[in-house]
C-alpha positions as CSV (number, residue, x, y, z in Angstrom):
1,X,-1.9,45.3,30.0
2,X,-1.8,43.2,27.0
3,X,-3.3,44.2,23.4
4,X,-6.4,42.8,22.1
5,X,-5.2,40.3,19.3
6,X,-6.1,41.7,16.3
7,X,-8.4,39.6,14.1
8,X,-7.9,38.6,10.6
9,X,-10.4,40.4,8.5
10,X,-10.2,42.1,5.0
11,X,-11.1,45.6,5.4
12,X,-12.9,45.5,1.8
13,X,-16.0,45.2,1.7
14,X,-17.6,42.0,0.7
15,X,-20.2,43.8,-1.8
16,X,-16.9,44.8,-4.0
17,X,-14.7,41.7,-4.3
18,X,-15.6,38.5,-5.9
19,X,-14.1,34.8,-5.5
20,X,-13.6,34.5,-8.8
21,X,-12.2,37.6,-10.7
22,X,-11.1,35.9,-13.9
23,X,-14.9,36.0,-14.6
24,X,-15.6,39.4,-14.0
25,X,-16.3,41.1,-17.7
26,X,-13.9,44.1,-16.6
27,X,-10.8,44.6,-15.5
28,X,-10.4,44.1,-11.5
29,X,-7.4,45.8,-10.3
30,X,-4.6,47.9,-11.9
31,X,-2.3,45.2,-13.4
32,X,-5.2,43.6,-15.3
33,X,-5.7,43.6,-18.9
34,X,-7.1,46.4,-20.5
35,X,-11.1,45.6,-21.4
36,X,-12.7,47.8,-23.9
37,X,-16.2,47.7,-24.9
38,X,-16.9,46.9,-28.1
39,X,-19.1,49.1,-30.2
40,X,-21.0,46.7,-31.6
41,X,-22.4,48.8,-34.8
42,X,-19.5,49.7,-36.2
43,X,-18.4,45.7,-35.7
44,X,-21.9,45.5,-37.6
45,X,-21.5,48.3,-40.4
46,X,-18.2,46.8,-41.0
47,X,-19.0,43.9,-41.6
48,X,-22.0,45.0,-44.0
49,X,-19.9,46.6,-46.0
50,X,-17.3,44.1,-46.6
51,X,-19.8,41.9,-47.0
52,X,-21.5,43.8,-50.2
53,X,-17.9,44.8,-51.4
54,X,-17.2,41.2,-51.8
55,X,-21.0,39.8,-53.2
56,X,-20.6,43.5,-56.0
57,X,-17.0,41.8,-56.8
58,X,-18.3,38.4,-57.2
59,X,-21.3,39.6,-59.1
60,X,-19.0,41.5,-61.8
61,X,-17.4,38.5,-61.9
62,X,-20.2,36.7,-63.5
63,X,-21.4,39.3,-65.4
64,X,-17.9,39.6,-66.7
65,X,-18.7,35.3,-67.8
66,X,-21.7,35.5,-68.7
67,X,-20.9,38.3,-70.9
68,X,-18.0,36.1,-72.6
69,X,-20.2,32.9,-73.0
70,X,-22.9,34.8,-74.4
71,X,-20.4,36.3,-76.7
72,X,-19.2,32.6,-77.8
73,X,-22.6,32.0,-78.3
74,X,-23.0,34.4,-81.2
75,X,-19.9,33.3,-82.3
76,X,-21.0,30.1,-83.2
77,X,-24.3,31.2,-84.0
78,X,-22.6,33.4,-86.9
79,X,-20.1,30.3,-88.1
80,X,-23.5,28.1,-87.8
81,X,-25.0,30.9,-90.2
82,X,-21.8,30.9,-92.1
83,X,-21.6,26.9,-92.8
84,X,-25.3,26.9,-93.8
85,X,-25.2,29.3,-96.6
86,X,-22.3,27.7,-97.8
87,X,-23.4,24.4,-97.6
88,X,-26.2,25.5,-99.9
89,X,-23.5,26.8,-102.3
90,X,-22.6,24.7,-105.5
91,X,-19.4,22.9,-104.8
92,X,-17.7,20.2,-107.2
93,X,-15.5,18.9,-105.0
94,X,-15.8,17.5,-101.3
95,X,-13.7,20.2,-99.2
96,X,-11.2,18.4,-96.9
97,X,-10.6,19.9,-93.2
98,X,-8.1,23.0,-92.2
99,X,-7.7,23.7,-95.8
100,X,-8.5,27.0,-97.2
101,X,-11.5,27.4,-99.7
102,X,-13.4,30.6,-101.2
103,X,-17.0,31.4,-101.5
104,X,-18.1,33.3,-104.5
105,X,-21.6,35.3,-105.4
106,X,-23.1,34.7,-108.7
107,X,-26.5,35.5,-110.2
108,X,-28.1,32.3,-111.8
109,X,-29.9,29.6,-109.8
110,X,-27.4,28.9,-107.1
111,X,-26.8,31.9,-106.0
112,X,-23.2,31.0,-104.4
113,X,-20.4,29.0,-105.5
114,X,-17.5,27.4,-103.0
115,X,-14.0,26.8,-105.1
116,X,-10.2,26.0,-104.6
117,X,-9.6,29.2,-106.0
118,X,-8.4,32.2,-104.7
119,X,-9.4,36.0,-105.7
120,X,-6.1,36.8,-107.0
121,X,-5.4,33.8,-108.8
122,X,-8.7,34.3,-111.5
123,X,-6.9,37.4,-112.9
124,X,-8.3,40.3,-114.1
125,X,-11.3,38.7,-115.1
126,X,-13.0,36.7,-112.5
127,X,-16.2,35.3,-113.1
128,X,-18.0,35.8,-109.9
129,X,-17.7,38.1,-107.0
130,X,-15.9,37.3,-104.1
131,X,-17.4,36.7,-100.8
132,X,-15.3,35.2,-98.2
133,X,-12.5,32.8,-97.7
134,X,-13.4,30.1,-95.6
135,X,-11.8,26.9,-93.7
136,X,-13.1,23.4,-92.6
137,X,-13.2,23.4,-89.3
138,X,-13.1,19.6,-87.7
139,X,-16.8,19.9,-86.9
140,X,-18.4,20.2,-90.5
141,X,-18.5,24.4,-89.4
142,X,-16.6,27.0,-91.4
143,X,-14.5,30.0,-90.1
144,X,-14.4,33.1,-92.2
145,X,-10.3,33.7,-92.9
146,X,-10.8,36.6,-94.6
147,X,-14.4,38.8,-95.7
148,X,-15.4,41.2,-98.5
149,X,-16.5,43.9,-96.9
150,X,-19.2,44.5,-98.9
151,X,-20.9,41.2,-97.5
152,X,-22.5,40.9,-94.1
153,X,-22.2,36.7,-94.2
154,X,-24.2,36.6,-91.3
155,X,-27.3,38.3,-92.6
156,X,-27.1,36.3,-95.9
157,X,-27.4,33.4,-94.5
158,X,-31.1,32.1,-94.9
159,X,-31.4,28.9,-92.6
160,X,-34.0,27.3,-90.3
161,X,-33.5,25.6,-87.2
162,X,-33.5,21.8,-87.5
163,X,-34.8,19.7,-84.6
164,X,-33.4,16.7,-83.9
């Protein structure tokens, strides 16, 4: 007696294979990549952290510039408080840019007086009370070089904005 010829079948069932397994969102047999699930809250949190770590950096960022132009912006708010009283001062002479000059207090009309010279080269005797030394900057302002310390020049200074 002869065998029955065996048929050709695949003994696994056809429920549990697929004809395309490079589809399948798992791995399919032993030798295939390993396929973790991602946990997709912490992805989340992670993200939302690194996300306000980096907006809190940039923030500080601008605060730390706004901080320095607002800064600037007293500063020439002071030498534009500054130039005003000492354009009001009595001056003889037209000051010339970069070169050094010295304001003085006195008590009679004009109440300051801007000269060529220096504190320590009236004397013992000087005739009016020093204020500030001051240069010509290349836009008309002054810089205080040096400041009694007995004068706030930025409170002295009595001016009113001018619109143009």
């Amino acid at each position: 007696m002869s065998k029955p010829k065996e048929s050709n079948t695949n003994a696994i069932d056809e429920d549990k294979i697929t004809a395309n397994p490079h589809t399948l969102p798992y791995a399919h047999h032993v030798g295939s990549a390993l396929v973790k699930p991602i946990d997709k809250g912490r992805v989340k949190g992670l993200a939302v952290s690194a996300m306000y770590d980096q907006t809190e950096m940039q923030l500080d960022q601008i605060r730390k510039q706004v901080e320095l132009l607002a800064q600037q912006a007293e500063e020439i708010r002071n030498r534009m408080k500054v130039s005003e009283l000492i354009y009001q001062a009595d001056m003889g002479f037209k000051p010339l840019i970069g070169k050094p000059y010295h304001l003085y207090q006195r008590d009679a009309d004009q109440p300051y007086v801007l000269s060529m010279i220096a504190p320590e080269e009236w004397g013992k005797s000087a005739p009016y009370q020093f204020v500030a030394s001051v240069k010509m900057l290349s836009d008309h302002t002054w810089e205080v070089l040096t400041q009694n310390p007995d004068f706030d020049l930025s409170k002295e200074a009595d001016y009113e904005e001018v619109e143009e």
